[in-house]
Backbone as numpy.savetxt, mean C-alpha at the origin, in Angstrom:
# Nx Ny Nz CAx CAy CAz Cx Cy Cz
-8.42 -23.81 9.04 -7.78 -23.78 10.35 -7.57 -25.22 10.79
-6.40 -25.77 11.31 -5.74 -26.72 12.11 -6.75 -26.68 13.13
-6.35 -28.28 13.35 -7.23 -28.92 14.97 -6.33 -28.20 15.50
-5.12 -28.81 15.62 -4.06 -27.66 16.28 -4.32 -26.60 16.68
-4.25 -25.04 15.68 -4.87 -23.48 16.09 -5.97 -24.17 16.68
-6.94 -24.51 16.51 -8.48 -24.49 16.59 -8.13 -24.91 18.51
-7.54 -25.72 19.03 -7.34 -25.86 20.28 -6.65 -25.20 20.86
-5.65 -24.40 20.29 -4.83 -23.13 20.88 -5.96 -21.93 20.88
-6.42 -21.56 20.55 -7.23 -20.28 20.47 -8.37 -20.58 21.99
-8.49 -22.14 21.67 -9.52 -22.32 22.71 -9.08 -21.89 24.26
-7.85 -22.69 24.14 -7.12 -22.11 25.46 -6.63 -20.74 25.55
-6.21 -19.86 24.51 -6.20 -18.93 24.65 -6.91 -18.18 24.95
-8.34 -18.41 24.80 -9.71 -17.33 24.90 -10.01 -17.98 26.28
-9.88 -19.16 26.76 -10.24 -19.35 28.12 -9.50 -19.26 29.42
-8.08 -19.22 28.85 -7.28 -18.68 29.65 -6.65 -17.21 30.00
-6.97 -16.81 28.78 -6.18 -15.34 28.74 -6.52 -14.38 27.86
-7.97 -14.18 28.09 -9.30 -13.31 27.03 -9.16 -12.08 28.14
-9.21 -12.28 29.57 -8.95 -10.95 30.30 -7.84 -10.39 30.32
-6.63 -11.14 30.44 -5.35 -10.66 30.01 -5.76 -9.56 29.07
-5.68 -10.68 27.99 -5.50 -9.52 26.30 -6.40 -8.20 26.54
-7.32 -8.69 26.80 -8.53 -7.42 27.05 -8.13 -6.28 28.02
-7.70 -6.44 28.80 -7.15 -5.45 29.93 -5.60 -5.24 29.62
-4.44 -5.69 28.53 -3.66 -5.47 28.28 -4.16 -4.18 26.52
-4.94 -4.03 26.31 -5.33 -3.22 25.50 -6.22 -1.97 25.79
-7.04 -2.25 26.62 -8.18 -1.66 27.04 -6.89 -0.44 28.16
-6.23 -0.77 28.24 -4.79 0.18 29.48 -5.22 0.91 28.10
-4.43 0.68 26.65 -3.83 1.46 26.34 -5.38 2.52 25.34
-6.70 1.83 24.81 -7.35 2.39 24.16 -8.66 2.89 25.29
-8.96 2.57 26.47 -9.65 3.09 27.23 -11.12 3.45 26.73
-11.19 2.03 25.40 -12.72 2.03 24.92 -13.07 0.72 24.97
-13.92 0.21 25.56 -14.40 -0.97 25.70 -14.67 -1.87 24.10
-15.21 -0.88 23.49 -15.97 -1.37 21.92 -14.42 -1.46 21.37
-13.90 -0.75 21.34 -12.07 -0.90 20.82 -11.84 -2.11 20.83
-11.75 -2.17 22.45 -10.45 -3.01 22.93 -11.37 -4.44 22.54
-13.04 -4.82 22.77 -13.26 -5.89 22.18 -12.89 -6.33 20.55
-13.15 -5.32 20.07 -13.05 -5.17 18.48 -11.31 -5.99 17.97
-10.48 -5.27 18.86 -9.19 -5.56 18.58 -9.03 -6.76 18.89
-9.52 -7.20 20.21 -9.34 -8.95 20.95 -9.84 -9.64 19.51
-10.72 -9.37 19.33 -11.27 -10.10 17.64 -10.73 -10.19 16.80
-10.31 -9.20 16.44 -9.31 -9.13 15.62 -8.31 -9.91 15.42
-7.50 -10.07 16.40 -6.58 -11.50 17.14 -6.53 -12.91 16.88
-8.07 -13.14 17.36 -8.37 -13.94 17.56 -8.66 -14.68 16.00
-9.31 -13.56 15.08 -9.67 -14.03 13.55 -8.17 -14.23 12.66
-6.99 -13.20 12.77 -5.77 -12.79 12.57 -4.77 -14.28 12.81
-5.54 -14.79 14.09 -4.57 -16.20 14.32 -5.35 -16.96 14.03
-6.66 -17.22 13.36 -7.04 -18.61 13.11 -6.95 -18.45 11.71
-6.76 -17.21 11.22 -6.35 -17.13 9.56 -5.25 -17.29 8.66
-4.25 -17.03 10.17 -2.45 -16.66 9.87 -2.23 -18.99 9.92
-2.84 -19.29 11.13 -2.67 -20.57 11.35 -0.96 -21.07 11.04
-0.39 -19.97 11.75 1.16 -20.29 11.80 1.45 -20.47 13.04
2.81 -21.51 12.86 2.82 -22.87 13.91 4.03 -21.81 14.45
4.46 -20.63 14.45 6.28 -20.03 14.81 5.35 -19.11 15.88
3.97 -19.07 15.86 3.36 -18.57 16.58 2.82 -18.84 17.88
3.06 -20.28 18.26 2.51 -21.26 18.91 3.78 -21.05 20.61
2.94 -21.34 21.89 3.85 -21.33 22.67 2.74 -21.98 23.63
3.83 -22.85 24.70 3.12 -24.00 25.27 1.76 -24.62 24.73
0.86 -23.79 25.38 -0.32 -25.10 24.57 -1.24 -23.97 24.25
-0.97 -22.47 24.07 -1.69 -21.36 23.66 -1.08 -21.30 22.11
-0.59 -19.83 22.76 0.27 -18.42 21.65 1.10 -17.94 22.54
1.94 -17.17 21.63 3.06 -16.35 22.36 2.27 -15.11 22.88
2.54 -14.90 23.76 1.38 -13.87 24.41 1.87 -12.51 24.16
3.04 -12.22 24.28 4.19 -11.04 23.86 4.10 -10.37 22.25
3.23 -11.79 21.43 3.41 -11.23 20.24 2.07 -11.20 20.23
0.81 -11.83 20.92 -0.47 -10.77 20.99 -0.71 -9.45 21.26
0.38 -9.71 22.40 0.07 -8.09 22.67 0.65 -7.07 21.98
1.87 -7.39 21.48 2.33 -6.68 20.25 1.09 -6.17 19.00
0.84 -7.42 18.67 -0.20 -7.41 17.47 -1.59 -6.21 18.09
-1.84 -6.53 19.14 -2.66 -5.49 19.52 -2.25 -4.17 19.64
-1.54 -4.05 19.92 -0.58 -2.68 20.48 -0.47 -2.12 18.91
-0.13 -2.56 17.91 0.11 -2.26 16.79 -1.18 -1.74 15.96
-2.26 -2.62 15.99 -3.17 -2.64 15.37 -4.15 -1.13 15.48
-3.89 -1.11 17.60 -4.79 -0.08 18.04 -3.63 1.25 17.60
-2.50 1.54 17.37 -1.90 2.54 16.85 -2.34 3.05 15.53
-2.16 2.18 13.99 -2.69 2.06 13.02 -4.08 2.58 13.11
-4.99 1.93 13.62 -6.42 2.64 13.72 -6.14 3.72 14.10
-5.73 4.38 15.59 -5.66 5.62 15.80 -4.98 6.64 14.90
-4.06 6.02 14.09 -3.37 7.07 13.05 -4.44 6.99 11.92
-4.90 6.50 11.58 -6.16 6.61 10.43 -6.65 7.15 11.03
-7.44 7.26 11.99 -8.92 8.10 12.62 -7.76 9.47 12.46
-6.89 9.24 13.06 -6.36 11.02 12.96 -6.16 11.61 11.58
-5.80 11.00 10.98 -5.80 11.58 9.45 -7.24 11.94 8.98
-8.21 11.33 9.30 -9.57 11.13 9.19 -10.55 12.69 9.45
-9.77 12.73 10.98 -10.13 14.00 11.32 -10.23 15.54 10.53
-11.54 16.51 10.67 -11.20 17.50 9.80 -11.56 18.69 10.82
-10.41 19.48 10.66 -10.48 20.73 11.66 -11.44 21.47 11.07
-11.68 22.33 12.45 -12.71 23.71 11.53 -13.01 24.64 10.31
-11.11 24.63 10.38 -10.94 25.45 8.81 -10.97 24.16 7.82
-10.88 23.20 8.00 -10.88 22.62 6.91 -12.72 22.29 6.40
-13.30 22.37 7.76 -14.79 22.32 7.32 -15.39 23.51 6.42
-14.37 24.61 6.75 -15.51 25.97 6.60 -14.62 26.49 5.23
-13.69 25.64 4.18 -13.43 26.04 3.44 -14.44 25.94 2.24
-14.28 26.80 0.94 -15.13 26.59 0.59 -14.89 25.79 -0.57
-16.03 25.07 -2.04 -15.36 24.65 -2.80 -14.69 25.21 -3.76
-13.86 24.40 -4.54 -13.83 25.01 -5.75 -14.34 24.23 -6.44
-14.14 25.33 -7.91 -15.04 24.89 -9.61 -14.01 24.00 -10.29
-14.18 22.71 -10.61 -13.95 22.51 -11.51 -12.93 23.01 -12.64
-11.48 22.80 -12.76 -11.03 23.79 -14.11 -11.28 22.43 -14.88
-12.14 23.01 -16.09 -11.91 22.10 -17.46 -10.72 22.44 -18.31
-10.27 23.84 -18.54 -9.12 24.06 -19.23 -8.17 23.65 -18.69
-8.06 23.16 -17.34 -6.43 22.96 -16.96 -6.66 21.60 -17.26
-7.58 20.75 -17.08 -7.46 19.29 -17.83 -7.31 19.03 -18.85
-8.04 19.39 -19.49 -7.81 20.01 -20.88 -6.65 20.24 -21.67
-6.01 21.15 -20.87 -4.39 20.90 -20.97 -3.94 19.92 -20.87
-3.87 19.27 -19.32 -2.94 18.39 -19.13 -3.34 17.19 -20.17
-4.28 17.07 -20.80 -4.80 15.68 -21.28 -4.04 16.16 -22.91
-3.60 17.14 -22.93 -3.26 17.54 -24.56 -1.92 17.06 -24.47
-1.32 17.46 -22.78 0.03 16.89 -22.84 -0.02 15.75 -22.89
-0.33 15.19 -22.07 -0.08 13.44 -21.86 -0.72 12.88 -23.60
-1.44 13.51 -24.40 -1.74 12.78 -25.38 -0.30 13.27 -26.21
0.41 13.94 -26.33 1.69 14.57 -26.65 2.60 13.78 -26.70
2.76 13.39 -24.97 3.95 12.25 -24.73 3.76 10.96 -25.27
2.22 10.82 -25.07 2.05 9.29 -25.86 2.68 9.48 -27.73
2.23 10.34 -28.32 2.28 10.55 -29.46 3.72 10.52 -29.70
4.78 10.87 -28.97 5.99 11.05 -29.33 7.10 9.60 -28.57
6.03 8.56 -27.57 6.17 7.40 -27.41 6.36 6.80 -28.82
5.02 7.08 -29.33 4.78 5.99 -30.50 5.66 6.87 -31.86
5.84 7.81 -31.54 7.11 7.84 -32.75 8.46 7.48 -32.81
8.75 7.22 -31.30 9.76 6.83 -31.05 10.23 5.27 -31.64
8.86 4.69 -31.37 8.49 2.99 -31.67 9.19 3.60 -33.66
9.01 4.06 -34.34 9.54 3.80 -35.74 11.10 4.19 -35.35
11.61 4.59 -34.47 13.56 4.96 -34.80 13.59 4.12 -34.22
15.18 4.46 -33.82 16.41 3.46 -33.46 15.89 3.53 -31.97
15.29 4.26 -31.58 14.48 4.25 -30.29 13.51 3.15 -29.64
13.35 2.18 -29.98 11.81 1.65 -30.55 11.99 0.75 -29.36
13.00 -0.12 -29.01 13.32 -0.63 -27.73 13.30 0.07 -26.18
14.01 1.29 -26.49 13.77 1.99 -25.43 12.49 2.56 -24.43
11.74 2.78 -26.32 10.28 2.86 -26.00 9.17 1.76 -25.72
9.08 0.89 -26.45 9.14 -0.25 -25.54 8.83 -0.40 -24.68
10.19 -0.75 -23.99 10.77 -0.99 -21.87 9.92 0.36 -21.59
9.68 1.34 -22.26 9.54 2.64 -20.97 7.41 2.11 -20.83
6.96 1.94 -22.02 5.92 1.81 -22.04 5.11 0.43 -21.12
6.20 -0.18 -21.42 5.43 -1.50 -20.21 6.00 -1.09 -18.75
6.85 -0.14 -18.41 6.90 0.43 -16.94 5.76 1.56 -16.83
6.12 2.08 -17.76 5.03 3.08 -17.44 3.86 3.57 -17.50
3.33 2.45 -18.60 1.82 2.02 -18.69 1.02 0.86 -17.94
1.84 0.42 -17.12 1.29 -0.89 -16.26 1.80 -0.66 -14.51
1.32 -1.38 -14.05 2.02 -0.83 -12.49 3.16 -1.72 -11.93
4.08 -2.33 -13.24 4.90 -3.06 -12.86 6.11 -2.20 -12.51
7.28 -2.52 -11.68 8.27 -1.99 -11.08 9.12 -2.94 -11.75
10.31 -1.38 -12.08 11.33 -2.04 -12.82 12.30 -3.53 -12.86
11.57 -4.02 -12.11 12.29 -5.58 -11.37 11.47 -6.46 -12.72
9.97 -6.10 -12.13 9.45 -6.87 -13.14 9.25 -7.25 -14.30
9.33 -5.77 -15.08 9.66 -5.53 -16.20 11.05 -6.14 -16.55
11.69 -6.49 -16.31 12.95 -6.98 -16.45 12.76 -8.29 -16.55
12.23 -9.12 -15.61 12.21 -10.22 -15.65 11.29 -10.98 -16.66
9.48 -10.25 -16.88 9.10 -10.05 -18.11 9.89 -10.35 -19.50
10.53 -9.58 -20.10 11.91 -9.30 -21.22 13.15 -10.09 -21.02
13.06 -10.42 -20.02 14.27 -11.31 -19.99 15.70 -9.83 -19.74
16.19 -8.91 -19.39 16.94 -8.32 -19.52 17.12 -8.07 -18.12
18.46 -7.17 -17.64 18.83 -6.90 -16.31 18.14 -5.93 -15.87
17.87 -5.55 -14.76 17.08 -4.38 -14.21 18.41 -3.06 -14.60
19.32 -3.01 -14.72 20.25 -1.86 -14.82 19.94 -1.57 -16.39
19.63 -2.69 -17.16 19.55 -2.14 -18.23 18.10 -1.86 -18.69
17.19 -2.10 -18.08 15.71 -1.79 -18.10 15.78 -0.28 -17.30
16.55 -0.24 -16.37 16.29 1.81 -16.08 17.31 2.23 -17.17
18.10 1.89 -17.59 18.77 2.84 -18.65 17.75 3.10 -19.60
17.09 2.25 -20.13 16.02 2.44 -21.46 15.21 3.41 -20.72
14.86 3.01 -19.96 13.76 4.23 -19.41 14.18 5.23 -18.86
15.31 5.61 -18.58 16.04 7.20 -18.35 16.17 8.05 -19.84
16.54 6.67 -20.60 16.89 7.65 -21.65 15.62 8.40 -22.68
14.26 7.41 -22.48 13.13 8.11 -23.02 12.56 9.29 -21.74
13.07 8.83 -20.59 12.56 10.15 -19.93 13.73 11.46 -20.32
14.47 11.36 -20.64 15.41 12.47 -20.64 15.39 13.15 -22.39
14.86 12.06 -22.72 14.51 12.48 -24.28 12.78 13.42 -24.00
11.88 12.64 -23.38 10.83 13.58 -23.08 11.12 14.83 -22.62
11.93 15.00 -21.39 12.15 16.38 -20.67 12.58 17.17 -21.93
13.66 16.96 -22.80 14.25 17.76 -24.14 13.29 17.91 -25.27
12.12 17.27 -25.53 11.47 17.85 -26.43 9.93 18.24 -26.33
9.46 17.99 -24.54 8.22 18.11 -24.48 7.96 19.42 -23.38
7.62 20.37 -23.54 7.06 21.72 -22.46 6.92 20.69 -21.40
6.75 20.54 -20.26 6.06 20.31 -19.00 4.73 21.54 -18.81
3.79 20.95 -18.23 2.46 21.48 -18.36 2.01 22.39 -16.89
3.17 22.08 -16.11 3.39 22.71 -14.88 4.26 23.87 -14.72
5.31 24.30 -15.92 5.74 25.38 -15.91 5.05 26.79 -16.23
């Protein structure tokens, strides 16, 4: 952190810690919240330590309160997802299928198997490109740039081993 931030925050927390606090605390009406979030802020701008952020001899106060306003939404949409209704408490479990994994693991060892046969034909490029998209969590941009080739022609290779899979492999979901 900048001497700079490091003296903006100061004035910010001594000038306008009730502001922020009572500009949040309107909207979350929990004390432990609305401190939690002021913190948040406060750690958020001595970490961000960006100067487009800076106004007179604080922060832009419009984009604190933004940042707060945002932050306490986000939390509240997690806690709500979080939440589990009655029926969802009082369901009961289920067992385990080993045969349906079982399956699916016969397929996917299937598709690999007919990956790597592909690697001996005229295929072998196609398979390839499809295997470094689809064995890694790179997105077709990257893979491209990787290989050196265009992204239009990195999804063609990989349409055409997916469309070759759909034609010679069951799907395990039908």
């Amino acid at each position: 952190m900048t001497q700079q931030t490091k003296k903006r925050l100061e004035v910010l927390y001594k000038k306008h810690h009730k502001w922020l606090y009572s500009t949040i605390f309107k909207i979350t009406q929990d004390p432990t919240t609305s401190e939690e979030l002021v913190g948040e802020l406060y750690l958020y701008l001595s970490e961000k330590d960006n100067k487009h952020l800076y106004y007179n001899d604080s922060f832009n106060l419009m984009y604190c309160r933004s940042f707060l306003q945002s932050r306490y939404y986000n939390l509240y949409k997690r806690n709500k997802k979080l939440e589990l209704t009655d029926e969802e408490l009082d369901t009961e479990d289920i067992e385990y299928d080993y045969e349906e994994d079982m399956r699916l693991q016969t397929k996917y060892d299937e598709v690999m198997d007919t990956i790597q046969g592909l690697s001996k034909t005229d295929m072998w490029a196609s398979a390839a490109i499809y295997q470094l998209y689809a064995l890694t969590d790179q997105t077709i941009e990257e893979v491209s740039n990787d290989i050196g080739i265009s992204p239009s022609t990195t999804f063609k290779h990989i349409k055409r081993i997916r469309e070759h899979l759909k034609e010679t492999i069951r799907t395990p979901f039908t």
